[in-house]
C-alpha positions in Angstrom: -1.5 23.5 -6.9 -5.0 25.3 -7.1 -8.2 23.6 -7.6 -8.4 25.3 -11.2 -7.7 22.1 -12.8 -10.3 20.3 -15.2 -10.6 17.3 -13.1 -10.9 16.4 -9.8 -9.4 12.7 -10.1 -8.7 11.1 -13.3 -8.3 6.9 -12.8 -5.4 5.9 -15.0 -5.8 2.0 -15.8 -9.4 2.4 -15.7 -10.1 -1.4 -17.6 -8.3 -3.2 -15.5 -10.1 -5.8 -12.9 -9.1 -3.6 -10.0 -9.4 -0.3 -12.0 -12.8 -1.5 -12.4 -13.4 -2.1 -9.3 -12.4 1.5 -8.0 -14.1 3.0 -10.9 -17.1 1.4 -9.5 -16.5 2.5 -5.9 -15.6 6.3 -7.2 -19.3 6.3 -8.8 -21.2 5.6 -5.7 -18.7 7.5 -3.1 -17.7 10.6 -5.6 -20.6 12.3 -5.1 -20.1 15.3 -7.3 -16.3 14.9 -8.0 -15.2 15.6 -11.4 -14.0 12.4 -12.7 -12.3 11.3 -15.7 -11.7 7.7 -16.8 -8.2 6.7 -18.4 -6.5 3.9 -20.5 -5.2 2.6 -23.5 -7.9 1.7 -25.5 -10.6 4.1 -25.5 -13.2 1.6 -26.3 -12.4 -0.3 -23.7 -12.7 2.3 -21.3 -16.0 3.4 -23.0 -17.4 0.0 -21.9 -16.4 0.6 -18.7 -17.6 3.7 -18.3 -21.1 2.2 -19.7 -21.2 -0.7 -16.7 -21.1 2.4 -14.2 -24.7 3.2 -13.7 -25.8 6.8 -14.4 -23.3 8.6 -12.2 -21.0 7.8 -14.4 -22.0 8.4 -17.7 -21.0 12.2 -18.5 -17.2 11.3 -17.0 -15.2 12.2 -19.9 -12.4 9.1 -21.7 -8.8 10.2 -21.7 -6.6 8.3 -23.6 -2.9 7.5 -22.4 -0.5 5.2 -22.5 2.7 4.7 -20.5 4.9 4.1 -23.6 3.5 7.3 -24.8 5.1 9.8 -22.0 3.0 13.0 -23.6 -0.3 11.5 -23.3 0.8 11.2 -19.7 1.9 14.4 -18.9 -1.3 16.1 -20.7 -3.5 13.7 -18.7 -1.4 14.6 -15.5 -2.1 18.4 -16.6 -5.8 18.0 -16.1 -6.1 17.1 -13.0 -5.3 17.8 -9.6 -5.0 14.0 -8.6 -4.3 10.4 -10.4 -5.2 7.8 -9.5 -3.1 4.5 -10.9 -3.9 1.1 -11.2 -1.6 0.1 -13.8 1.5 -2.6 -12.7 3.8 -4.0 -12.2 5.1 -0.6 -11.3 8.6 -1.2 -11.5 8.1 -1.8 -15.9 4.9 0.8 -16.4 5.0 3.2 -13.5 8.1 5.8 -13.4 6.7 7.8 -16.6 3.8 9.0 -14.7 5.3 9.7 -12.0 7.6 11.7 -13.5 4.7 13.5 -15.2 2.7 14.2 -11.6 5.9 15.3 -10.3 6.5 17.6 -13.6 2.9 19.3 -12.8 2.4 19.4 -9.5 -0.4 16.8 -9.3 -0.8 14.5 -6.6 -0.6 10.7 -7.1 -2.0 7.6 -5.8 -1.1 3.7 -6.4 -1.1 0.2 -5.3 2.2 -0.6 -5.3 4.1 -3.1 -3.3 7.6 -2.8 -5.1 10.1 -1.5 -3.0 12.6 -0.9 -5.8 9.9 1.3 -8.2 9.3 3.1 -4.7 13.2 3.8 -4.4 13.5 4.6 -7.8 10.8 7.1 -7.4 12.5 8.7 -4.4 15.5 8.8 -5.9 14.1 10.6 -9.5 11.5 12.4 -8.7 11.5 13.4 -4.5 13.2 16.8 -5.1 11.4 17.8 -8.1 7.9 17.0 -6.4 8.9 18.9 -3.4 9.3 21.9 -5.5 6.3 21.8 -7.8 4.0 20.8 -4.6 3.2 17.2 -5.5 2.2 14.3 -3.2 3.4 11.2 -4.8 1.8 8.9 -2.5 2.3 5.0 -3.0 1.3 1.7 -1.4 -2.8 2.9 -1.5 -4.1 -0.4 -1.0 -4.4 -3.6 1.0 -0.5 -2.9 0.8 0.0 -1.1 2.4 -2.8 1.0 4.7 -3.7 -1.4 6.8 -0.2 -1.3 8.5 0.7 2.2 7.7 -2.9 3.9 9.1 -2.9 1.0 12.2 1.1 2.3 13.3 -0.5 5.9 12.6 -3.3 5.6 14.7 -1.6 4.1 17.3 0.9 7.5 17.3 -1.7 9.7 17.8 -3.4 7.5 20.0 -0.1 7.8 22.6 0.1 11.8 21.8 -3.5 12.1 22.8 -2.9 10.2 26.0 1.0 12.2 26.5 1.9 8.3 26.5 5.7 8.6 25.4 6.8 7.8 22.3 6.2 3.9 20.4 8.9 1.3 20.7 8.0 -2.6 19.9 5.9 -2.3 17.3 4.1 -5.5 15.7 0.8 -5.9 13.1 -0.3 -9.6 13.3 -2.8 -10.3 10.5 -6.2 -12.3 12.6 -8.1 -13.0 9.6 -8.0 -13.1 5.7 -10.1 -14.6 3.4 -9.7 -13.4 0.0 -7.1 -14.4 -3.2 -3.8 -13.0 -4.8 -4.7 -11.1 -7.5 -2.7 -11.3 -11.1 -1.0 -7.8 -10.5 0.2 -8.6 -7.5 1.8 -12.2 -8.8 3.1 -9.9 -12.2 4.5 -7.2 -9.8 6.7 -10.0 -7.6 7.4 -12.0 -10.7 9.0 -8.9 -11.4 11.0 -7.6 -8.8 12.3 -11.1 -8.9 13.2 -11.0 -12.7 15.0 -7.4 -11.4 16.9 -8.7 -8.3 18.5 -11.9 -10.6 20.5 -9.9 -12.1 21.5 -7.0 -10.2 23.2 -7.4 -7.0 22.6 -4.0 -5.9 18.5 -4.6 -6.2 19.1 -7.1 -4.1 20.6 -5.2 -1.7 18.1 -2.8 -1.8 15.4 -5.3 -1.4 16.6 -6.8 1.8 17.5 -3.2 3.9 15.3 -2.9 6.4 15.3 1.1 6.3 15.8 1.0 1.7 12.7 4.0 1.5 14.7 6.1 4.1 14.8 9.3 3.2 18.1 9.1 4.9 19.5 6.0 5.8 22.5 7.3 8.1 19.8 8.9 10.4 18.3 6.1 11.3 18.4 4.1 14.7 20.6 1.0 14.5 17.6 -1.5 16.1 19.1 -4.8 14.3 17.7 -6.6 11.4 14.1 -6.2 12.3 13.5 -9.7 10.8 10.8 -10.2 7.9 10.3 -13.7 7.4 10.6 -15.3 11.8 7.9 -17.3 13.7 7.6 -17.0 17.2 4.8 -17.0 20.1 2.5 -14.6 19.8 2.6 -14.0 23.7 6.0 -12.5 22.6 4.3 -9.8 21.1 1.7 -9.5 23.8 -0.2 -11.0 26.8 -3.4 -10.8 24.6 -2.2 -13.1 22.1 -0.9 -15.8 25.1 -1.6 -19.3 23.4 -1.0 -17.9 19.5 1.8 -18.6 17.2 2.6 -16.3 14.2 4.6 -16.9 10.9 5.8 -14.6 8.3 3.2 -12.3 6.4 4.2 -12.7 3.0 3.9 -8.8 2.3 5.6 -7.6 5.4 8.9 -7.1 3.2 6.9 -4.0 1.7 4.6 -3.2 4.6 7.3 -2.6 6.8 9.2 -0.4 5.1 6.6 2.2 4.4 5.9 2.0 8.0 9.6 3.0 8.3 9.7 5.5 6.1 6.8 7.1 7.5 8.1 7.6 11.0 11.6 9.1 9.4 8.6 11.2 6.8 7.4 12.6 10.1 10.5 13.3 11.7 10.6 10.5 14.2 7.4 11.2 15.3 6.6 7.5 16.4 10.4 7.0 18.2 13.3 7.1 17.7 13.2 3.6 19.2 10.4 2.5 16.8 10.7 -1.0 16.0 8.2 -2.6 13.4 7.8 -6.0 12.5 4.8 -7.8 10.9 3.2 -11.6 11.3 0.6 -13.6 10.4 -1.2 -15.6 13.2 -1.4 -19.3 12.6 -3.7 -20.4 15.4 -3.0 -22.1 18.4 -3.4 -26.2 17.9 -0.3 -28.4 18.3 0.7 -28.1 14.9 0.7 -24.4 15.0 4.7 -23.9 15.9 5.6 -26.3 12.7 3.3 -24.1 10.5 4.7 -20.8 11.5 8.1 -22.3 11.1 8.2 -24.1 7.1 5.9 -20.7 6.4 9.1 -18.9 7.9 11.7 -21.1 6.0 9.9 -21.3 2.9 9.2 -17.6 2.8 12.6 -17.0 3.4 14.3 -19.3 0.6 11.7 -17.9 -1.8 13.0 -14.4 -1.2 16.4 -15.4 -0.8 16.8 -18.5 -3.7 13.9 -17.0 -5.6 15.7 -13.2 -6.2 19.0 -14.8 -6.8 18.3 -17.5 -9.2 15.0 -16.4 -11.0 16.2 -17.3 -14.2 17.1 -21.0 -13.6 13.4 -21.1 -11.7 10.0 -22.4 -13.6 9.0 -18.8 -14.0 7.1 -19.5 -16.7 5.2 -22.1 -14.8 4.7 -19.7 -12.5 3.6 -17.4 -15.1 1.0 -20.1 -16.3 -0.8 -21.6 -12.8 -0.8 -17.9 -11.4 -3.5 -15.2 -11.8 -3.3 -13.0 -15.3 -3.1 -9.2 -14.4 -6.7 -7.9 -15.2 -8.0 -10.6 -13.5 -9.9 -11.8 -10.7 -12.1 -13.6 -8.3 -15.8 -13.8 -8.9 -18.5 -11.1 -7.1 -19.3 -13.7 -4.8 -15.5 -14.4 -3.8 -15.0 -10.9 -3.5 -18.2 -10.3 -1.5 -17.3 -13.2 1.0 -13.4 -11.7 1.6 -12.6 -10.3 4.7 -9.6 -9.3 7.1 -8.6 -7.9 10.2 -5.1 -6.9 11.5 -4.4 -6.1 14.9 -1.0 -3.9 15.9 0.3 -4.0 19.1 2.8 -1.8 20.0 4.5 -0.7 24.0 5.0 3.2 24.9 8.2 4.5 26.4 6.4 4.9 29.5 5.4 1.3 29.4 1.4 1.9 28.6 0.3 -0.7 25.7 -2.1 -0.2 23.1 -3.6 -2.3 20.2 -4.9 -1.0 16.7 -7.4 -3.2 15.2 -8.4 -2.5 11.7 -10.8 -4.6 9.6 -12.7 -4.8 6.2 -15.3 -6.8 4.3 -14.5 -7.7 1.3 -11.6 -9.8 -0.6 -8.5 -7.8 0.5 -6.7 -7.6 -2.7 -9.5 -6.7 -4.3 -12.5 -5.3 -3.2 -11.3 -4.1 0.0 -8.4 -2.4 -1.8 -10.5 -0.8 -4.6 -12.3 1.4 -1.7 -9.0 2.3 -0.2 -7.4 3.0 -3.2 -10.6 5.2 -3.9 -10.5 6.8 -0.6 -7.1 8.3 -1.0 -7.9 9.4 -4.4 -11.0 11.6 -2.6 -8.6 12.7 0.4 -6.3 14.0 -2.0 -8.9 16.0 -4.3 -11.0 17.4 -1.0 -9.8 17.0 2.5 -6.8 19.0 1.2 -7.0 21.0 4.8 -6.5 17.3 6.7 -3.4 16.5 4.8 0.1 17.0 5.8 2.2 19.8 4.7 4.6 17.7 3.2 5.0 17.4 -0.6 7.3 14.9 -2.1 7.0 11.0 -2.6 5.4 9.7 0.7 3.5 7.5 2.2 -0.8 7.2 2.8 0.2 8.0 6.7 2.9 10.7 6.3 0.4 12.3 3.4 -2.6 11.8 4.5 -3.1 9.9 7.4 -5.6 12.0 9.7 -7.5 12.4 6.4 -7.8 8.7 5.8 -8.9 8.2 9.6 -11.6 10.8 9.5 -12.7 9.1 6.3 -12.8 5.3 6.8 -16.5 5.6 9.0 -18.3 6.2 6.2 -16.4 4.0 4.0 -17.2 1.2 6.4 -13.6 0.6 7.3 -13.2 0.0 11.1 -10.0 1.5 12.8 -10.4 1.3 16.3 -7.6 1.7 19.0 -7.7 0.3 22.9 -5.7 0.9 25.7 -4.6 -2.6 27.2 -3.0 -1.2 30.3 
């Protein structure tokens, strides 16, 4: 793809409360990018374009729709990268990535749906491989912060000719911040899926589902999602901890996954991931980590097979609205950090630490999300040669690490031995 295109980055889903947000983030980090703002409702998107500030104010309005697959493919036309915040993926998402893959444009989401992601494989892998597309999902707080920490950590060891990575595990320190509605919609939906279809269900509980193949991969067990354990299991540094499950680890770790298999193996072929959430370290720590284990697990479990005899719709009615979210001050007041540790095949041990103001879900993912939309349009010489549906690390992933300084993302790795 050349850069003759009209835009640089058109936002898709522009109106929405994270859209916003990124559209906001795009006008102060864009510098002079050529921007277009996209959506259903053209008004709409005029008054968002109007709460911008003057940066924004000559981007041009594109209107498109995903039950309208033309409007997509001539917005997908224009541009040499979208940018999508529109979910749940798995109802709205496959016609525009069908019409990046038709054009050749590269493609950034926020998706946490493993069975949208292997859909997209599945129809459109081959066909962006040949028209050069990147169809990169999982741009946000899902899932960056545990691909770029497992990425960093690779070249980390390569730097130091420390062997390969085997035990692998991100334990999420800190998080202050809400769910947001799109997020609730997007599981409500995969649920709704899985109910009824066996095979979704399948899907959903592989370990290695975004393989690109899954007889290639190393036979390293189940690789649990939901356990509890001490964290001095993990490492030495985390002696007095327990952790519980991380309640998006079920998506997180399986872009990891496919990343290393993306990159040929690069991490290991002994690569084992997992992901946790540390609970602490008073006396009632253990029985935390363990009903946040079972409960977890029965969701996923109970919750995928019998969705329809569940109060969905009172889950529906207490949870968040898509389009919606916290107030400024919430958002402002958000932070996390994640720390993954992982061992060498020489034995040498290293910790990632990665870490962001803002409410994860939504502040902190709009300048991700953003990010990756500005890696694709200009640090086209950082990116990976690979075209095709991928992941941020296997895409971009030296790209997003030069890039996160300025953004005021910290990403910092430390030999422990």
């Amino acid at each position: 793809m050349g850069t003759d295109r009209e835009f640089d980055i058109v936002l898709y889903g522009a109106t929405g409360f994270v859209g916003k947000l990124t559209a906001a983030y795009l006008a102060k980090s864009g510098a002079d990018a050529r921007i277009a703002l996209a959506g259903r409702s053209e008004d709409k998107v005029l008054a968002v374009r109007e709460s911008l500030g003057e940066a924004a104010q000559s981007w041009p309005i594109i209107t498109a729709d995903a039950s309208q697959p033309s409007t997509l493919n001539a917005m997908a036309a224009r541009t040499q990268v979208v940018v999508t915040t529109v979910g749940p993926y798995l109802k709205y998402g496959l016609p525009l990535v069908a019409a990046c893959a038709a054009a050749g444009t590269d493609y950034a989401d926020l998706t946490g749906e493993a069975l949208f992601i292997r859909e997209s494989i599945d129809l459109y892998h081959k066909q962006a491989i040949d028209t050069g597309a990147r169809i990169v999902h999982s741009c946000g707080f899902d899932s960056i912060p545990s691909d770029l920490t497992a990425f960093a950590l690779f070249r980390r060891a390569e730097r130091d000719n420390a062997g390969q990575l085997t035990d692998t595990n991100l334990v999420v320190r800190t998080f202050a911040g809400g769910v947001s509605g799109g997020t609730i919609a997007s599981m409500m939906e995969l649920m709704r899926a899985a109910s009824s279809d066996p095979e979704a269900r399948r899907v959903m509980n592989d370990p290695y589902t975004l393989t690109p193949d899954r007889t290639a991969e190393p036979e390293l067990g189940g690789q649990p999602d939901m356990r509890w354990r001490r964290g001095v299991e993990i490492s030495p540094e985390l002696e007095g901890y327990w952790v519980g499950p991380f309640v998006m680890a079920a998506a997180n770790t399986r872009i990891v996954r496919r990343s290393n298999a993306l990159l040929e193996y690069a991490y290991g072929r002994k690569f084992e991931y997992a992901e946790q959430m540390s609970v602490g370290r008073s006396f009632v720590a253990p029985v935390t980590a363990a009903v946040g284990a079972a409960a977890n697990g029965a969701i996923m479990s109970l919750g995928s097979r019998y969705f329809d005899r569940l109060p969905a719709k009172l889950v529906e009615r207490v949870a968040p609205k898509p389009g919606t979210g916290p107030s400024e001050r919430t958002r402002e007041r958000g932070h996390y950090t994640v720390e993954t540790y992982t061992t060498t095949t020489t034995g040498s041990r290293y910790r990632a630490t990665m870490s962001q103001k803002g409410d994860p879900g939504y502040k902190a993912t709009s300048v991700l999300l953003g990010e990756s939309g500005l890696a694709l349009a200009f640090d086209r010489d950082r990116l990976s040669d690979l075209r095709g549906v991928l992941t941020p690390a296997a895409a971009m992933g030296d790209a997003l690490l030069a890039r996160f300084p300025a953004a005021q993302v910290s990403l910092e790795t430390t030999r422990l031995n």
